[in-house]
Every structure is written in structure tokens, then in C-alpha cells.
SELO-423370 format. One record per residue (C-alpha): x, y, z; residue in one letter. Coordinates in steps of 0.02 Angstrom, whole numbers, plus 50000, padded with zeros to 5 digits. Layout:
{r {X, Y, Z}, 'A'}
...
//
This chain:
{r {48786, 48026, 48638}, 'X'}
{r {48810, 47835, 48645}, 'X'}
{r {48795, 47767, 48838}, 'X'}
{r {48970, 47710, 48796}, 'X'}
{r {49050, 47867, 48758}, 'X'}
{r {48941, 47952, 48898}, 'X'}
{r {49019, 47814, 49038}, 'X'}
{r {49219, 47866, 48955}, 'X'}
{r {49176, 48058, 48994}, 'X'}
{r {49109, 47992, 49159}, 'X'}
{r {49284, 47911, 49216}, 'X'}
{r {49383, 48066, 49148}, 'X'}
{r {49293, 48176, 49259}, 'X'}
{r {49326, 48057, 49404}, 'X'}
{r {49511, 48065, 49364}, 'X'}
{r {49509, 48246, 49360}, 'X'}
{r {49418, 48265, 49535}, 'X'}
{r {49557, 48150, 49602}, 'X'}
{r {49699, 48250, 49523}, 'X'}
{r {49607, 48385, 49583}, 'X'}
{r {49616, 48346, 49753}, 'X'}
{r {49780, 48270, 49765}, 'X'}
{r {49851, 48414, 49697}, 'X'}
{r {49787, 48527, 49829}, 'X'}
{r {49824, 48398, 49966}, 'X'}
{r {50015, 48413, 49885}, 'X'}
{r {50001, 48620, 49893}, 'X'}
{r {49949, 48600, 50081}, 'X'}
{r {50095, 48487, 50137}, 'X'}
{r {50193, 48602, 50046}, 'X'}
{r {50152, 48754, 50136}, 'X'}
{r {50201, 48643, 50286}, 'X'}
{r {50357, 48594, 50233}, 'X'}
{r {50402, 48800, 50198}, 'X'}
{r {50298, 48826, 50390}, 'X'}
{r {50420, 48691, 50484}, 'X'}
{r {50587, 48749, 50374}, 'X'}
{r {50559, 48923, 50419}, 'X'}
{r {50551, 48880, 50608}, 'X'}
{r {50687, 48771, 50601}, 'X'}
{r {50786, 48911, 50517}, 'X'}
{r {50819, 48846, 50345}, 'X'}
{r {50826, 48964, 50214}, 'X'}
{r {50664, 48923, 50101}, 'X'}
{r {50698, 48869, 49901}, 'X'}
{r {50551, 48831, 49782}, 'X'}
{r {50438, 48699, 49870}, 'X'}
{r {50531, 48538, 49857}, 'X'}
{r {50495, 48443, 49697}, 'X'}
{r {50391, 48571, 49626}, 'X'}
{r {50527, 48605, 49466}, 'X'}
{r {50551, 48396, 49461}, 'X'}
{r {50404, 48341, 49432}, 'X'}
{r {50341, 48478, 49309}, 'X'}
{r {50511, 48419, 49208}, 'X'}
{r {50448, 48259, 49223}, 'X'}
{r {50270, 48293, 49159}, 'X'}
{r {50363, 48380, 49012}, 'X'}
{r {50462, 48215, 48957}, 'X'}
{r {50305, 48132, 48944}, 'X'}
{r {50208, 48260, 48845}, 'X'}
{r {50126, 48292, 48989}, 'X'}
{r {50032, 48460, 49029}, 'X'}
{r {49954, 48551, 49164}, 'X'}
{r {49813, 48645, 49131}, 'X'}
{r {49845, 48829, 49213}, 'X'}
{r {49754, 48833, 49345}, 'X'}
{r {49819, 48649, 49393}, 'X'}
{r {49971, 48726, 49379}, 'X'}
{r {49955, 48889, 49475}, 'X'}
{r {49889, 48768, 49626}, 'X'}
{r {50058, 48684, 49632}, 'X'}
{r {50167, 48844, 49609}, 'X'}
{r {50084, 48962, 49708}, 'X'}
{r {50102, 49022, 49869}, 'X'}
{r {49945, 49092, 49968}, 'X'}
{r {50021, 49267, 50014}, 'X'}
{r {49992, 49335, 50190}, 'X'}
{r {49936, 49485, 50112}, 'X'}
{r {49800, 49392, 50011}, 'X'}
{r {49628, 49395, 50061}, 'X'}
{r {49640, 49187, 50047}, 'X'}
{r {49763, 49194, 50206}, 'X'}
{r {49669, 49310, 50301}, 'X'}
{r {49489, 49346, 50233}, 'X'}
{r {49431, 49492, 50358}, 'X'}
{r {49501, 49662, 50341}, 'X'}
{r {49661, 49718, 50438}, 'X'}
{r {49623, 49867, 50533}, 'X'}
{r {49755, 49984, 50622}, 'X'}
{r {49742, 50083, 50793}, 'X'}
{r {49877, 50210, 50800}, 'X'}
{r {49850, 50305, 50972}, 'X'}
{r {49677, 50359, 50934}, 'X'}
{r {49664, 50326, 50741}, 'X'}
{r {49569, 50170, 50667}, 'X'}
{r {49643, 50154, 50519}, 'X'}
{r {49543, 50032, 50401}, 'X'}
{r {49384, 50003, 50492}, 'X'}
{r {49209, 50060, 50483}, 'X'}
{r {49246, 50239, 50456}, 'X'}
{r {49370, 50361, 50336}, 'X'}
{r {49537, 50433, 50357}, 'X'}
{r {49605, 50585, 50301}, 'X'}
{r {49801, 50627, 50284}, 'X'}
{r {49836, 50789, 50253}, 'X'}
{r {49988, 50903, 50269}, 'X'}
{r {50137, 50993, 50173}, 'X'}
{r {50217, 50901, 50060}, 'X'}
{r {50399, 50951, 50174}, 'X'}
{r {50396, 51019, 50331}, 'X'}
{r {50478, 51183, 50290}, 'X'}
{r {50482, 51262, 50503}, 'X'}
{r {50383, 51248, 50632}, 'X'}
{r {50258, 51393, 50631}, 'X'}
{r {50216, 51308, 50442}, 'X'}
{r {50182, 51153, 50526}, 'X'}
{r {50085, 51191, 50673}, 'X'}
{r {49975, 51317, 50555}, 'X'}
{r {49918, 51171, 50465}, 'X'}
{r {49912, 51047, 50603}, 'X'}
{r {49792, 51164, 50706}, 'X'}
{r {49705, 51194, 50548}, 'X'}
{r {49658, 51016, 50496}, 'X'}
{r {49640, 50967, 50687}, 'X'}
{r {49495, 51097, 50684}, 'X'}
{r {49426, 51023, 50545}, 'X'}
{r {49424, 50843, 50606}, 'X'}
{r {49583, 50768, 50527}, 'X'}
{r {49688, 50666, 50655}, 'X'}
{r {49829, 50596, 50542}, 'X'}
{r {49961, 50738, 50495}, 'X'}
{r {50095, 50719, 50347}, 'X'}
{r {50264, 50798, 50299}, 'X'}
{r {50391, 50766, 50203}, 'X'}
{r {50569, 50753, 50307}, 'X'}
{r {50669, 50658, 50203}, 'X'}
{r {50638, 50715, 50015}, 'X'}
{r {50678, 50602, 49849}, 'X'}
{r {50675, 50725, 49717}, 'X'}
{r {50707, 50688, 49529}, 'X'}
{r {50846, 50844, 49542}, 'X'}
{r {50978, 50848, 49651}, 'X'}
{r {50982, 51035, 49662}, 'X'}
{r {50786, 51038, 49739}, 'X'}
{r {50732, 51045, 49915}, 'X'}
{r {50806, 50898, 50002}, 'X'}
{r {50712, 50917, 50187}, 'X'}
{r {50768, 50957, 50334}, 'X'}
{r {50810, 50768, 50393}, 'X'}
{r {50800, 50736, 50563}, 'X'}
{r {50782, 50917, 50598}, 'X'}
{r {50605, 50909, 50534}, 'X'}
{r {50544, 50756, 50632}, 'X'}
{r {50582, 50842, 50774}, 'X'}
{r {50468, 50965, 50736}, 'X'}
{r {50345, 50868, 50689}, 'X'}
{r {50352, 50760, 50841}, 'X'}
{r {50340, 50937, 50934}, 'X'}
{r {50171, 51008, 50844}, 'X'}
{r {50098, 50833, 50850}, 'X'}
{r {50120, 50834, 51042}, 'X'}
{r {50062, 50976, 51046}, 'X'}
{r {49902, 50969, 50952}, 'X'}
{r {49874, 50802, 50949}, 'X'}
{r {49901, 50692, 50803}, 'X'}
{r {49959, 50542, 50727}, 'X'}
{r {50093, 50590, 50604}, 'X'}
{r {50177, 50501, 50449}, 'X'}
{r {50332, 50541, 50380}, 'X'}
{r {50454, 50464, 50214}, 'X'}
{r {50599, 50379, 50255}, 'X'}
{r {50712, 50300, 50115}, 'X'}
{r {50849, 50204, 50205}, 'X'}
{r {50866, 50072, 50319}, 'X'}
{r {50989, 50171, 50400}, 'X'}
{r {50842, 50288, 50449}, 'X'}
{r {50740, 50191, 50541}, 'X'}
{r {50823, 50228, 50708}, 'X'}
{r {50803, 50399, 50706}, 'X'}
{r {50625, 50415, 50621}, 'X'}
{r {50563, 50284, 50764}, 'X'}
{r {50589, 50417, 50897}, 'X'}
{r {50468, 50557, 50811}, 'X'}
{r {50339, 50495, 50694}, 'X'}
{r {50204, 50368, 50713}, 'X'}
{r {50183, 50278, 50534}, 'X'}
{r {50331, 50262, 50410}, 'X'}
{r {50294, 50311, 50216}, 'X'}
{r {50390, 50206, 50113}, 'X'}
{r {50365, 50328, 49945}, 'X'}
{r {50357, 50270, 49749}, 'X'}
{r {50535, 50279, 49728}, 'X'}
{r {50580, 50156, 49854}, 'X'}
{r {50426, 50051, 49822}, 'X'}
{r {50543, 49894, 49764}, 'X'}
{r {50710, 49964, 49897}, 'X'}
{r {50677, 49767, 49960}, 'X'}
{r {50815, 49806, 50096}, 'X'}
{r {50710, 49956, 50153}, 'X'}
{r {50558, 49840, 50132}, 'X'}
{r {50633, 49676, 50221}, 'X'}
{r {50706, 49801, 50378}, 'X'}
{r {50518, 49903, 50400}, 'X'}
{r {50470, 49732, 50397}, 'X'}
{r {50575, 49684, 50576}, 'X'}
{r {50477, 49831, 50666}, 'X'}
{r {50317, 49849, 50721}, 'X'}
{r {50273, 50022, 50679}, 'X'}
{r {50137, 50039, 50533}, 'X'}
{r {50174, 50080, 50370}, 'X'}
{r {50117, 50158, 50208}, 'X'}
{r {50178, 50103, 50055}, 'X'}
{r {50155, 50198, 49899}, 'X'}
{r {50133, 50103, 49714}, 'X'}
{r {50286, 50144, 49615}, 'X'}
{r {50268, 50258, 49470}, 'X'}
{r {50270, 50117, 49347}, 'X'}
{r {50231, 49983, 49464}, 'X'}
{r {50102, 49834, 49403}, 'X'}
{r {49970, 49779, 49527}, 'X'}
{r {50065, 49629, 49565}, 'X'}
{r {50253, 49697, 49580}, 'X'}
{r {50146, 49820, 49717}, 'X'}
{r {50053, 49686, 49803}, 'X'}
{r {50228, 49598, 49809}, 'X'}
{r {50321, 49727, 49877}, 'X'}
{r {50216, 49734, 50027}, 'X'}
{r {50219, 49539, 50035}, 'X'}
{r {50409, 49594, 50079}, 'X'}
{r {50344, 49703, 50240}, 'X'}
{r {50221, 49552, 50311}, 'X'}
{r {50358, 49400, 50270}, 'X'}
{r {50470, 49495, 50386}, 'X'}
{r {50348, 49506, 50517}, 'X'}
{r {50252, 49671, 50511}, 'X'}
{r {50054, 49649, 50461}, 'X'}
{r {50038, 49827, 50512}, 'X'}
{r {50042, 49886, 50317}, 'X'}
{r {49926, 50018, 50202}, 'X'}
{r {49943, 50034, 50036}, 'X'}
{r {49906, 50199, 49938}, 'X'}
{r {49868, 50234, 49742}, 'X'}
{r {49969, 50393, 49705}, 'X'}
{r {49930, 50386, 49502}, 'X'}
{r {50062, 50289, 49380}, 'X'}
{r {50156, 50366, 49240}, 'X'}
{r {50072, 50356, 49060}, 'X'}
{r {50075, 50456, 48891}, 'X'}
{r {49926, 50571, 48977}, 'X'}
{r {50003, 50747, 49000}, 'X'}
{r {49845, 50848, 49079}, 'X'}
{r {49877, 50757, 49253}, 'X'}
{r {50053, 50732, 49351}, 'X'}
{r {50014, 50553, 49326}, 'X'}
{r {49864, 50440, 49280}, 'X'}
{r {49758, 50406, 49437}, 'X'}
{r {49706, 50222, 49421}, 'X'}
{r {49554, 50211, 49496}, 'X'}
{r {49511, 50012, 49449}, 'X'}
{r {49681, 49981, 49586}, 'X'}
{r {49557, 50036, 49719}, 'X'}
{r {49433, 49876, 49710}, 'X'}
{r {49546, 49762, 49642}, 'X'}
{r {49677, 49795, 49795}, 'X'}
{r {49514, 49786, 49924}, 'X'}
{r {49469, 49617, 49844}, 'X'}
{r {49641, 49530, 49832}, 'X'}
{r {49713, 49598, 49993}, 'X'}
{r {49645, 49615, 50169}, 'X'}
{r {49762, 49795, 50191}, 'X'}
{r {49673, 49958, 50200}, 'X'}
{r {49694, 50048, 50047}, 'X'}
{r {49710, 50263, 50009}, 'X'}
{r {49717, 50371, 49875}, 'X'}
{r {49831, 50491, 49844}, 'X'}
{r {49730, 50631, 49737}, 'X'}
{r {49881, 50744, 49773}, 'X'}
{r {50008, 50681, 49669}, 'X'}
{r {49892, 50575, 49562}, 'X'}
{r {49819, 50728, 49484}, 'X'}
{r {49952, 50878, 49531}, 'X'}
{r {49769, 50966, 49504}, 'X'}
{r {49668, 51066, 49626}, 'X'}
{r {49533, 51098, 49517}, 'X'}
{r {49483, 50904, 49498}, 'X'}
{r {49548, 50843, 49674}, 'X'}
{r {49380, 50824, 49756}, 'X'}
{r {49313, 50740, 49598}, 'X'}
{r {49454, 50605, 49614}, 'X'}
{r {49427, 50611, 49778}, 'X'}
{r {49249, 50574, 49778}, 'X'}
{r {49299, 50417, 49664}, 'X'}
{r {49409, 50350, 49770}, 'X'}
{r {49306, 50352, 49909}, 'X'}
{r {49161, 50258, 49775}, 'X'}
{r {49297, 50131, 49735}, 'X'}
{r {49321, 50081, 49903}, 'X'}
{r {49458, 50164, 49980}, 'X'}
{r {49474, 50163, 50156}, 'X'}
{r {49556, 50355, 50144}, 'X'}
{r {49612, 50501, 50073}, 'X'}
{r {49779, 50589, 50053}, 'X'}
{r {49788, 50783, 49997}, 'X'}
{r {49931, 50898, 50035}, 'X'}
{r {49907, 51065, 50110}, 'X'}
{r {50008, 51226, 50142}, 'X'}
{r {49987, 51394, 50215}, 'X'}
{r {50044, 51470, 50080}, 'X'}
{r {50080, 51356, 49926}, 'X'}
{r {50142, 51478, 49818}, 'X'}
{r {50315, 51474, 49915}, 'X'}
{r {50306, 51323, 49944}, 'X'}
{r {50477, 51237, 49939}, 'X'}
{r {50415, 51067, 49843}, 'X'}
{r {50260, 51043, 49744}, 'X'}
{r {50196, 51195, 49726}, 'X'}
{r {50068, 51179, 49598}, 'X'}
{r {49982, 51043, 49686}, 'X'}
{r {49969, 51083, 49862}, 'X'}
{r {49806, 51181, 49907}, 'X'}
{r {49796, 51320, 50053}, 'X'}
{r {49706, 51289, 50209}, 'X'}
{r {49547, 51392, 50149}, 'X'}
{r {49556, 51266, 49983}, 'X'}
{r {49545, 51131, 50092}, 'X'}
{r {49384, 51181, 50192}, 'X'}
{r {49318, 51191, 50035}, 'X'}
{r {49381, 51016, 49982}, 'X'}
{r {49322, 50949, 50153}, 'X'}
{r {49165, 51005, 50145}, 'X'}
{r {49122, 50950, 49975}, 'X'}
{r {49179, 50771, 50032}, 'X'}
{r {49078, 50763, 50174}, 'X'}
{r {48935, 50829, 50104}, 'X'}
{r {48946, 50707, 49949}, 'X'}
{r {48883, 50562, 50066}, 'X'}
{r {49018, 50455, 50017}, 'X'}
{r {49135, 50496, 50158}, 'X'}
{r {49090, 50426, 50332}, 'X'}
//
């Protein structure tokens, strides 16, 4: 290589550190500009000149590489782990959610009465579970299934988890629910269905009680991550996300339990993420294997629904196990040293 030709490839990388760096410097006082708009109340467009001057690059034959690109476009999301590089961890009364050690959900899939209820809250309060699910406000694909018992059943669940002692998560699918589930549960569930309801997103997102938000059933890593971008914009950082399976061709599971969404949600966001080996599998027979993966992958929890008597159960039968089913479940995962 001629010294010539060696002091040309010199200069271009000169030029490129100094693009480089200006364009980085521009992404900052951008983020500023959105910053001081959004406390002077202005609703916030695209960055200003970000469309112009990529039209004007065009005109000239002028192209950014990607990545130059992406570093003009892009917005650091509060979710991401560039805004906030330590992990968000959760105290609900005496639950640490995302910190050093697991979490468990486990309940009915709908609170069907009290006395089912309390028999599996006293049940997985013996065994060392302190967060409590049921379903009060059902989505089901048919209209002529089990709808819940609405407010009805958060009042009994506020009732057996005074009673026994436990933080308790419940679905709700409306802004117009909020109200009401405030006064009886502790953590909302935002489910699959209503994974991009950006309404129910943007108003979960004005309170500060936690939430769990479920990946859609067809829902890309991104649209997911996005979603709860929604619930943090509005002002809520109290958020968990949870991999309940997607839908695919497979027809041996409910749905396809994507295990990769595990470390790639751990490394890209600072949330505390679960695993929902309930409806990911609809499987008792393989729900302590998924379960095991999960907790290999990085999840900071676990979700399995239980039920005195699943058989007569009045939603998801097939894939709720009994109480003695779940001792057995528990134990395994405690004993696989993977859960700590």
C-alpha cells in the first residue's frame, strides 16, 4: 500500500470519527429538545430536523450507513438497559420482585368463590409462595365461556389475601376498571389480548401501582418491549413483563414457549422478567421442565396456575394442576438448584 494511498485512508477515518461524534452530540441535544418540550407541555413530533436533513442527504446521493442512521432516529427508551443500566426491582408489601431472589405466582386461573380461593391461598402460603393470582375479569375467545365474576371476585380476593397474607394480581382490560380494581388487588395484569389496548396501556401508565404485562400471542420482541415503553412514558417504572408462549404452526403445546425472549428481554431491558409455563405449554406433564428453563434463561419468576380441583374448573381446565401437583412441581424446582 503506497504511503499515499495509506495517508487518503488516514483522513477518511478522521472524517468518520468527526461525523461520528457530531452525530451523537446532535442525538443528545435532541433528547433535550424532546426533555424541555415535554416540560413545557408541547406535544412531542419526530426530533426536529431529523426527516429534513435525511431528505437532504438523499438529493445529494447521500447515505447513512445504518447504524449512523439508527443514532439519529432513535430514541434511548426508558425501558432500555442504555437509560437505566441496573435492574428495576419491586417491593410490593413484603414481596421483592426482581432482586436477588425468585418469585412464584400461582393461583386459579378465575376466582370461581371464596372457599376455592382461600384453599389455594392457604395452600401455596404453606408452601412459601407470597404472590396469589386469579382471574376476575376474563377475555375469552367465546362469548358463551366463563366471563368472571367482575368486581365480585376482587372482593374476595382482597378478603383471602387479608386474611392469609399475600400480594395478589388480578387482569383488568379497561381503563374504565382501574377504579375499582385499585381498591382490592395489589399488581394489575394487563393480559395478551390487551397487550397493544395503548389506552389501557397509556392510563396504567398515570398510576403507580405495579404491573404485569403479558407478550401478545403474536407479539414480536419489539412491538412487546414497546408496549411497555407505553406504561413508563406515562409515568409508571413499576412494570414486569412475562413470556406466556406465542402462537405458531406447533400443535403439541397451547402455544410455543419462547425461551430465547427470556435473555434477550434481561439484556435489552432493566424490567424483571417471568414465565408463564401455564399457558405457554397448557401441559402439566412438561411444566417443571419449562419451568426449570426459564429459570436457566434468566427469569426473575415463575407463573403456574393451580386449582383445588381442576377438573371443574370453570376456565382452563386442562392446564391448571391441583394443589398436590404443585408440591410436586415445587419441590422439583427447588430441588433443581436453579431456583433461589
Amino acid at each position: 500500500m503506497s504511503e499515499k494511498l495509506q495517508q487518503l485512508i488516514s483522513q477518511l477515518n478522521g472524517l468518520d470519527q468527526q461525523l461520528l461524534h457530531l452525530l451523537s452530540e446532535r442525538a443528545r441535544m435532541t433528547s433535550e429538545i424532546v426533555q424541555e418540550k415535554q416540560s413545557q407541555g408541547i406535544s412531542e413530533a419526530e426530533p426536529i430536523g431529523n426527516q429534513q436533513i435525511l431528505n437532504e442527504l438523499a438529493k445529494y446521493n447521500l447515505v447513512i450507513p445504518k447504524g449512523q442512521k439508527d443514532a439519529v432516529t432513535e430514541r434511548k427508551l426508558l425501558v432500555s438497559r442504555h437509560h437505566k443500566s441496573e435492574d428495576t426491582i419491586i417491593h410490593v408489601k413484603h414481596a421483592e420482585i426482581g432482586g436477588s431472589s425468585h418469585v412464584i405466582v400461582a393461583g386459579p386461573c378465575s376466582i370461581e368463590s371464596k372457599d376455592q380461593l382461600l384453599t389455594v391461598a392457604a395452600a401455596m402460603k404453606k408452601a412459601g409462595v407470597t404472590v396469589l393470582r386469579g382471574g376476575a375479569f376474563k377475555p375469552r375467545t367465546s362469548p358463551y365461556d366463563f366471563q368472571g365474576l367482575g368486581e365480585e371476585g376482587l372482593k374476595i380476593m382482597k378478603e383471602v389475601a387479608d386474611e392469609i397474607g399475600m400480594v395478589t394480581i388480578s387482569e383488568i382490560m379497561s381503563p374504565s376498571q382501574i377504579d375499582t380494581a385499585e381498591r382490592y388487588i395489589d399488581i394489575f395484569q394487563i393480559g395478551a389480548r390487551n397487550m397493544q389496548n395503548y389506552e389501557l396501556l397509556k392510563a396504567v401508565g398515570q398510576t403507580r401501582k405495579p404491573v404485569l404485562l403479558k407478550r401478545g400471542l403474536s407479539a414480536t420482541l419489539e412491538e412487546f418491549i414497546l408496549a411497555a415503553e407505553y406504561i413508563l412514558y406515562n409515568g409508571n417504572d413499576r412494570v414486569m413483563l412475562i413470556e406466556r408462549g406465542i402462537r405458531t404452526f406447533e400443535k403439541w403445546t397451547r402455544n410455543t414457549l419462547d425461551i430465547s425472549a427470556v435473555p434477550i428481554l434481561k439484556q435489552e431491558t432493566h424490567l424483571p422478567v417471568f414465565v408463564d409455563v401455564s399457558h405457554s405449554t397448557g401441559r402439566k406433564d412438561i411444566l417443571l421442565s419449562c419451568a426449570k428453563a426459564a429459570l436457566a434463561a434468566g427469569a426473575d419468576g415463575i407463573m403456574v396456575e393451580v386449582h383445588p380441583n381442576p377438573q371443574v374448573a370453570l376456565s382452563d381446565a386442562k392446564q391448571q394442576i391441583n394443589i398436590d401437583e404443585f408440591n410436586t412441581f415445587w419441590t422439583g424446582l427447588r430441588e433443581s438448584g436453579l431456583y433461589h
